[in-house]
C-alpha positions as CSV (number, residue, x, y, z in Angstrom):
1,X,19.9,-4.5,3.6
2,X,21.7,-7.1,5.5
3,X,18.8,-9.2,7.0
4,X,16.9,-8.4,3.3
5,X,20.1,-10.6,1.9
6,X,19.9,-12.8,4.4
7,X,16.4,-13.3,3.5
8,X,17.2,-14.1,0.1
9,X,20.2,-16.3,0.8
10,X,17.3,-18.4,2.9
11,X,15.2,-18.7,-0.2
12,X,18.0,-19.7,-2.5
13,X,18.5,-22.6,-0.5
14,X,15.1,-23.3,-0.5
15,X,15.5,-23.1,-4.4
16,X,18.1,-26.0,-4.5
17,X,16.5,-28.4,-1.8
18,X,13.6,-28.1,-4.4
19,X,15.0,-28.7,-7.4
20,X,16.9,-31.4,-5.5
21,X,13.2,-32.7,-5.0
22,X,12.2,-32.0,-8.4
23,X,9.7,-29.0,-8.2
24,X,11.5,-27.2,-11.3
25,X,10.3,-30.7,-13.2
26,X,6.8,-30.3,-12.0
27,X,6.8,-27.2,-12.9
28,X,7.8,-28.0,-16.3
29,X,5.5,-30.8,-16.7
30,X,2.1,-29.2,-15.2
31,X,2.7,-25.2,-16.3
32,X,-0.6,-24.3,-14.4
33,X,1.9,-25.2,-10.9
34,X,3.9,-22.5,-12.1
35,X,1.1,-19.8,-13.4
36,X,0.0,-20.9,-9.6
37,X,3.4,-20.1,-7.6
38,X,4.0,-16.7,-10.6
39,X,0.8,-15.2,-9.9
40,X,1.1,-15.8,-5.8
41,X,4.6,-14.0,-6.1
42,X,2.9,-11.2,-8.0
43,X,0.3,-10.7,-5.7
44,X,2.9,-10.9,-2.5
45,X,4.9,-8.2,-4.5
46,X,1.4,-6.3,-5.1
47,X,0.7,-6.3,-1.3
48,X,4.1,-5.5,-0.6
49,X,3.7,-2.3,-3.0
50,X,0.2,-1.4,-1.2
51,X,1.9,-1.7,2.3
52,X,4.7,0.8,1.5
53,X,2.1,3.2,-0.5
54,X,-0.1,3.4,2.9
55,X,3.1,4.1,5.7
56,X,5.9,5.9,6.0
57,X,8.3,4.8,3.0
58,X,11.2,5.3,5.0
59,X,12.6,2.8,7.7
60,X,12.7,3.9,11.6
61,X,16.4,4.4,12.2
62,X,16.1,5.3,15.2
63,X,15.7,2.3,16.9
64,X,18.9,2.2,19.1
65,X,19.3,-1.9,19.3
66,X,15.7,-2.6,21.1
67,X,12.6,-4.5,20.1
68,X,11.7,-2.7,17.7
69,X,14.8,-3.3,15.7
70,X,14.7,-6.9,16.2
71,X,11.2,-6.9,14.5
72,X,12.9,-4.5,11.8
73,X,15.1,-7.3,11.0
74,X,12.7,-9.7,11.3
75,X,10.1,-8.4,8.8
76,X,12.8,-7.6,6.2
77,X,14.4,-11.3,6.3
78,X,11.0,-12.5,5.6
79,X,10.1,-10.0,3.0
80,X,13.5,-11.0,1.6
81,X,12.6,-15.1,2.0
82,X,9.0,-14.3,0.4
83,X,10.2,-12.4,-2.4
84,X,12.7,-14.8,-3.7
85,X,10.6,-18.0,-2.7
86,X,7.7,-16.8,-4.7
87,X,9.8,-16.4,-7.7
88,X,9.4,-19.9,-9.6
89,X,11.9,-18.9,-12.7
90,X,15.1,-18.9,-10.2
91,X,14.1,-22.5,-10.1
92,X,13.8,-23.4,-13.6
């Protein structure tokens, strides 16, 4: 759950530097940008659903601080980072 809110925490910073740059007005100005970046997030979230319908649902615990757990943490930051960066209306 931790690296998951790291993740997110990641793509929330993201979120501002973009505004900063003005996606959230390009966005607003050329919608299709935004049915783009929506319907990418939804099929992330689609794949993600798929992934956890063909393995195990639950996480290896058992890891015991070695390679494996580093990956562990690795995918769940970036499946944190995906999920919020593919989610345009946190920027509008």
């Amino acid at each position: 759950a931790l690296a998951t809110a790291i993740g997110l925490a990641i793509a929330r910073g993201c979120h501002v530097a973009l505004a900063a740059l003005g996606l959230a007005t390009l966005f607003k100005a050329a919608p299709w940008t935004f049915e783009v970046v929506r319907l990418a997030g939804a099929a992330y979230l689609l794949w993600l659903g798929i992934q956890c319908l063909r393995s195990n649902m639950l996480p290896n615990l058992n890891t015991n601080g070695t390679a494996a757990a580093k990956l562990a943490w690795r995918e769940a930051i970036q499946r944190g980072l995906l999920t919020n960066l593919l989610n345009p209306k946190a920027l509008l």
